[in-house]
C-alpha positions as CSV (number, residue, x, y, z in Angstrom):
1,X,-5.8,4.5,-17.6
2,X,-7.4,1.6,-15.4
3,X,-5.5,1.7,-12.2
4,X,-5.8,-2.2,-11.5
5,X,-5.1,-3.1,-7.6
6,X,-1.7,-4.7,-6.8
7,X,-2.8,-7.3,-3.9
8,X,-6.4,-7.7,-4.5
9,X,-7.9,-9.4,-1.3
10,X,-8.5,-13.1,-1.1
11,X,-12.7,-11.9,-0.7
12,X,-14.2,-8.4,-0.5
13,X,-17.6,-7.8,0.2
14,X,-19.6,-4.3,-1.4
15,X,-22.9,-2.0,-1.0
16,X,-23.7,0.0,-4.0
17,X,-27.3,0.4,-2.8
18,X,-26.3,3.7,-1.2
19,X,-26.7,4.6,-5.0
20,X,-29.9,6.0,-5.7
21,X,-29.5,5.3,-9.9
22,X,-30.3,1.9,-10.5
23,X,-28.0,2.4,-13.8
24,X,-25.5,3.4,-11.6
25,X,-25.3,0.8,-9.5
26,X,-25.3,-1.9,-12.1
27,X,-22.4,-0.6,-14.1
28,X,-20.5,-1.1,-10.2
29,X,-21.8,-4.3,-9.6
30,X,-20.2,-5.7,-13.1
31,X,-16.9,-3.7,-12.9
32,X,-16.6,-5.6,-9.4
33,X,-17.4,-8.7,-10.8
34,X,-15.4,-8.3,-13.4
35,X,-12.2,-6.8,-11.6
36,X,-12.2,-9.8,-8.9
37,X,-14.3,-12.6,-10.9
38,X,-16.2,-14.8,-8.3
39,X,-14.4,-13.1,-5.2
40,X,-17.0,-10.2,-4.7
41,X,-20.0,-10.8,-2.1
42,X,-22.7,-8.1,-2.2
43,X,-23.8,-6.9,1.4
44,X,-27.1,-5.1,2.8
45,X,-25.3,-2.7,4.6
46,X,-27.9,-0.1,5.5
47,X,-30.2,-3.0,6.9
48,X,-27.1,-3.8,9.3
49,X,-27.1,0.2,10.1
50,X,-30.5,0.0,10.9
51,X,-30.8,-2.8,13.1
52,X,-28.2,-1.3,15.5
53,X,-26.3,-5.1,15.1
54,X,-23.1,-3.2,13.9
55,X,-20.6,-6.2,15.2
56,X,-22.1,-8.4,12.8
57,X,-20.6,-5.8,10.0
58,X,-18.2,-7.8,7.5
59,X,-14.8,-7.0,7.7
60,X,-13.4,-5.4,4.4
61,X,-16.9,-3.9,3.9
62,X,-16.8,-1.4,0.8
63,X,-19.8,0.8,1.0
64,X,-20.3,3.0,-2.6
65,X,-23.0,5.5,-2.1
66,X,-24.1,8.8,-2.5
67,X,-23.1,11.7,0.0
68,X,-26.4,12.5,0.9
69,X,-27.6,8.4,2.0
70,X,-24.2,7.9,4.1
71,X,-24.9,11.7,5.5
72,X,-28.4,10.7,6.9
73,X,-27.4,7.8,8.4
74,X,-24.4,9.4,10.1
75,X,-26.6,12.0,11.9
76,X,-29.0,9.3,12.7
77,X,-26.4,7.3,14.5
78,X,-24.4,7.8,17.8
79,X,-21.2,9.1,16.5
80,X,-18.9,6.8,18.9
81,X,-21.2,3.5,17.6
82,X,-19.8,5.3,14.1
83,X,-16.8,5.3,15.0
84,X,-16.0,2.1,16.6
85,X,-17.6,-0.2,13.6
86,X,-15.6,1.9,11.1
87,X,-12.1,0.9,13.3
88,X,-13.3,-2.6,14.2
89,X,-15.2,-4.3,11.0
90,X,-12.3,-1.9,8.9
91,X,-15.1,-0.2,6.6
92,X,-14.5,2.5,3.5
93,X,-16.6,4.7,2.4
94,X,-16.5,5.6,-0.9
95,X,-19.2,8.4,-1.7
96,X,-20.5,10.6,-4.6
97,X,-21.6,13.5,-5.0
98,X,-24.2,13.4,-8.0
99,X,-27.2,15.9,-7.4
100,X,-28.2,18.8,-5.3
101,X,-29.2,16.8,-2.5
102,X,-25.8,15.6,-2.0
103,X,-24.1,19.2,-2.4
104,X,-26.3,20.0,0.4
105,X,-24.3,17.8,2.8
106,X,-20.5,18.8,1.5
107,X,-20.6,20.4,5.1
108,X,-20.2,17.3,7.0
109,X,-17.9,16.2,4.7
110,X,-14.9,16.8,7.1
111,X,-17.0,15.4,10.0
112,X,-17.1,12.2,8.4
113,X,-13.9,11.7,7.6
114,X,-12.8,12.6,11.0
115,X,-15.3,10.1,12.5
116,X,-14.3,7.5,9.7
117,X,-10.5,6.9,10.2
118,X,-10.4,9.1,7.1
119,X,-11.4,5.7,5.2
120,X,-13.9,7.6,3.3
121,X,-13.0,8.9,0.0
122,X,-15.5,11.6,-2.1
123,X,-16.0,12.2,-5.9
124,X,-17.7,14.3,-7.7
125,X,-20.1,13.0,-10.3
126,X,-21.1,14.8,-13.7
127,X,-22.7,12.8,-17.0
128,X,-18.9,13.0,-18.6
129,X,-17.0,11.7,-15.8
130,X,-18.8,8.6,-15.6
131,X,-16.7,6.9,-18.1
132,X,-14.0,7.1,-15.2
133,X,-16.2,4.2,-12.7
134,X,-13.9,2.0,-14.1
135,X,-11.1,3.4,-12.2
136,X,-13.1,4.1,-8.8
137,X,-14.2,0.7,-8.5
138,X,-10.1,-0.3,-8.7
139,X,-9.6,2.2,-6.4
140,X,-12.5,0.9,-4.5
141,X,-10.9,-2.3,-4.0
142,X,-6.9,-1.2,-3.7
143,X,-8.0,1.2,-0.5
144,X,-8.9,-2.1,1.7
145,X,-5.3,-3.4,0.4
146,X,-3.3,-4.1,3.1
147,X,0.0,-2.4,1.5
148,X,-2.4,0.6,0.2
149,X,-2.0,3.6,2.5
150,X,-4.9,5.6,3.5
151,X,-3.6,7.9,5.1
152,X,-0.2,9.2,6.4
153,X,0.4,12.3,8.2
154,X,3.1,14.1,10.2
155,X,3.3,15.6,13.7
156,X,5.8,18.2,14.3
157,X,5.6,18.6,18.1
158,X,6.0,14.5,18.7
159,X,8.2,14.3,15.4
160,X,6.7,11.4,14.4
161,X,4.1,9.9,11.4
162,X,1.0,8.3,11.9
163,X,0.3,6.1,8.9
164,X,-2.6,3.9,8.6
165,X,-2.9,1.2,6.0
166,X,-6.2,-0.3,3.9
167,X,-6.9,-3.1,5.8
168,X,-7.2,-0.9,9.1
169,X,-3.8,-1.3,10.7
170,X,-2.6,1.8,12.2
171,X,0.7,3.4,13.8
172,X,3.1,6.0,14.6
173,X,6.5,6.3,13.2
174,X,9.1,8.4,14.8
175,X,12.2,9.8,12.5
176,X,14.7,7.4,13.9
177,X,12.9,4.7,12.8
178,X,12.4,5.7,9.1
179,X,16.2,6.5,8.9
180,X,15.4,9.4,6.6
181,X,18.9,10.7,7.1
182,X,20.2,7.8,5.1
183,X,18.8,9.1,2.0
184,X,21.6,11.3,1.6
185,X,19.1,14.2,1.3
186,X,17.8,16.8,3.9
187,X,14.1,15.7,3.3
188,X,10.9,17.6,4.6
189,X,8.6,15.3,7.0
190,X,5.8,17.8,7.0
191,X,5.8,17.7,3.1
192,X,4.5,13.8,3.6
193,X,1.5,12.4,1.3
194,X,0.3,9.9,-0.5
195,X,1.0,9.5,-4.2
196,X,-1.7,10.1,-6.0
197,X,-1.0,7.4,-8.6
198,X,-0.2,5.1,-6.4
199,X,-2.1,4.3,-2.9
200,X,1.4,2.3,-2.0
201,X,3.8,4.9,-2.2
202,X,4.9,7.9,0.2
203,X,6.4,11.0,-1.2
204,X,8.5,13.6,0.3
205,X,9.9,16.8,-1.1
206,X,13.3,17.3,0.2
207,X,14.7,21.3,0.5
208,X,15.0,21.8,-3.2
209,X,12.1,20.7,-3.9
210,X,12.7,17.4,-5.5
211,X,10.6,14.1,-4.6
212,X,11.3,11.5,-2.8
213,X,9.1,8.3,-2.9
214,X,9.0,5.6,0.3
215,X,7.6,2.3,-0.7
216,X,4.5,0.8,1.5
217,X,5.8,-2.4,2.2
218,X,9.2,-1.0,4.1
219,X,6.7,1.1,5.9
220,X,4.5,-1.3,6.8
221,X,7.3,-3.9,8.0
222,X,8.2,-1.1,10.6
223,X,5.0,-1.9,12.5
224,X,3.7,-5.6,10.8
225,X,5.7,-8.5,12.5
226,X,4.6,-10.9,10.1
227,X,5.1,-8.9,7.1
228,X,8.8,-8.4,8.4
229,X,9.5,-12.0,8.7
230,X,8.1,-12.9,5.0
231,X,10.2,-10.1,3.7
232,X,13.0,-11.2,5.9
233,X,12.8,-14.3,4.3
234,X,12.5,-13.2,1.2
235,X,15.7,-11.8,1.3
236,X,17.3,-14.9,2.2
237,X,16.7,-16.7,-0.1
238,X,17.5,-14.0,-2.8
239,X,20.5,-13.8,-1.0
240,X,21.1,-17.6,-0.8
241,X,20.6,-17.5,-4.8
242,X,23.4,-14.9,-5.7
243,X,25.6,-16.9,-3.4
244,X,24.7,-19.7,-5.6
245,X,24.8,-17.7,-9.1
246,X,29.0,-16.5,-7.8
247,X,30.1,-20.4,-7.0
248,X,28.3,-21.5,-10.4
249,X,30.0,-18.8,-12.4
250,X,33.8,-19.0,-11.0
251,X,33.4,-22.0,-11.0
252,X,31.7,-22.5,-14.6
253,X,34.8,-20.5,-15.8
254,X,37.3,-22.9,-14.0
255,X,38.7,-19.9,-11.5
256,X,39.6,-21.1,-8.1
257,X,38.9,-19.0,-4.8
258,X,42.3,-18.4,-5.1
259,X,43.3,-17.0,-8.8
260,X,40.0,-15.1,-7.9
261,X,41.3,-13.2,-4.7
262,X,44.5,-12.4,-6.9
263,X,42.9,-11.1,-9.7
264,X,40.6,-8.7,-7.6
265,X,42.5,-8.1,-4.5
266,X,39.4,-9.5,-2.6
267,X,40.6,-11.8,0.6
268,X,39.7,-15.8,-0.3
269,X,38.2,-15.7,3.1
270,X,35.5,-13.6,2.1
271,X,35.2,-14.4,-1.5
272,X,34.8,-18.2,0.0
273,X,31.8,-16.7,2.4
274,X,29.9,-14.7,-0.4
275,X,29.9,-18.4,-2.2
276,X,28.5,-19.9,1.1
277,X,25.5,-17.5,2.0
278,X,27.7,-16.1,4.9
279,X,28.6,-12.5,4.0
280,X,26.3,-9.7,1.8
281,X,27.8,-8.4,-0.6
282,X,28.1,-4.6,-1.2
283,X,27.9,-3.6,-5.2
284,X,31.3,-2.6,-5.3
285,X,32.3,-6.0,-3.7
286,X,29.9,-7.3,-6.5
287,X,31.8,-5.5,-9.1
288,X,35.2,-6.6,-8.3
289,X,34.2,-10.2,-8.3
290,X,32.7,-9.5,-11.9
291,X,35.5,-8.0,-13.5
292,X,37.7,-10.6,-11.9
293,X,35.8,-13.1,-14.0
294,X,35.7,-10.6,-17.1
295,X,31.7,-10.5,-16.8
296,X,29.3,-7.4,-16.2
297,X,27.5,-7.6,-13.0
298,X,24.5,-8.1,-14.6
299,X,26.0,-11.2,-16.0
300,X,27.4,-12.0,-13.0
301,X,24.2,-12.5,-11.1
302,X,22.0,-13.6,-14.6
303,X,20.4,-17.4,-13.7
């Protein structure tokens, strides 16, 4: 199964030079194309490596190559220049192993990834797995997502997460702020991970053992300003439609505020500011002001 990116960037730029299998790096090339239509801009990034001029990297850069290439070039440059273009121009790596050569270098795998932001991601190659590049390249392209998560770990002696998202945003999270007690479920921080079907989801096993997912966007409006605005208002105006959808309905079924507040036991006050946008309702206040109509909730709130 094709796991297609949920928020494909507006442009990406690639490498798949790092590739030594011209075959290889054609069947990449099209996928992208064919993934993000006119979007994809190929990039020289080994020539920018070269020439030392790493700040004029593009941001977004997704570099497909083979373990040994990205390996030679890593011991080659200062490991702070390394370092700093990852964080600043927001690069991933995304590197195969294919051939003797590149099991060679598996021992500076970890090094990499350390000096990489962890935005590097390794696969192993074999003749039969190739039918799978399909699903690499969409990978590929959901890792520089903003909502996808890279990376998320937990810290037991500041009790806090440090989570750090596709596009290159980064943060810690302390417990408080997560509100994990809310959950109703005595959940294990240290258990934390990303899902490995879905770069925008967080799991965590609570004490029996059962999962427990977190969505990226929640976790990312902890720490993105903007994206807790557009959310924010988002809600509103889902909010300002159900208010709409209870008025149209009562009033649709020729109920006053009144006849409604008897029926349910619900003050007219506050059945008067659900109508107006003024008051969120909880489900069960929901469900009382269905079945004072005689309609299902799902009714209740249907366009």
């Amino acid at each position: 199964m094709t796991l297609e990116p949920k928020h494909q960037p507006a442009t990406f730029r690639f490498d798949v030079s790092g590739i030594r299998n011209g075959r290889l790096q054609n069947l990449f090339v099209s996928r992208f194309r064919e993934i993000a239509g006119s979007r994809p801009i190929s990039c020289d990034f080994w020539s920018i490596l070269q020439s030392g001029h790493l700040d004029t990297l593009p941001r977004n850069l997704i570099v497909m190559t083979d373990l040994s290439k990205v390996a030679g070039a890593y011991q080659r440059l200062d490991r702070h220049s390394w370092t700093r273009a990852v964080r600043e121009r927001r690069l991933f790596f995304f590197v195969l192993v294919r051939t003797e050569r590149d099991q060679r270098c598996a021992g500076l795998v970890d090094d990499l990834v350390r000096a990489s932001d962890s935005r590097f991601s390794v696969w192993s190659l074999t003749s039969r797995e190739e039918e799978a590049r399909e699903d690499w390249v969409s990978r590929a392209i959901a890792a520089i997502d903003p909502h996808a998560i890279v990376d998320i770990r937990y810290s037991d002696l500041r009790k806090c997460f440090w989570i750090q998202f596709g596009d290159g945003l980064s943060s810690t999270l302390n417990l408080k702020e997560l509100d994990l007690k809310a959950t109703g479920s005595e959940l294990l921080p240290e258990t934390v991970t990303v899902s490995s079907d879905d770069s925008e989801t967080v799991e965590l096993l609570d004490i029996k053992g059962e999962k427990f997912e977190i969505d990226s966007r929640s976790l990312r409006a902890l720490v993105d300003p903007t994206l807790a605005e557009n959310l924010k208002r988002e809600a509103d105006e889902q909010f300002a439609k159900v208010s709409e959808r209870l008025r149209r309905k009562r009033t649709g079924l020729k109920v006053s505020q009144q006849e409604l507040a008897r029926r349910t036991g619900l003050e007219q006050a506050l059945i008067s500011k659900l109508e107006c946008g003024k008051h969120q309702p909880r489900f069960d206040t929901l469900r009382k002001y269905a079945e004072g109509l005689g309609l299902s909730i799902g009714d209740l709130l249907e366009a």
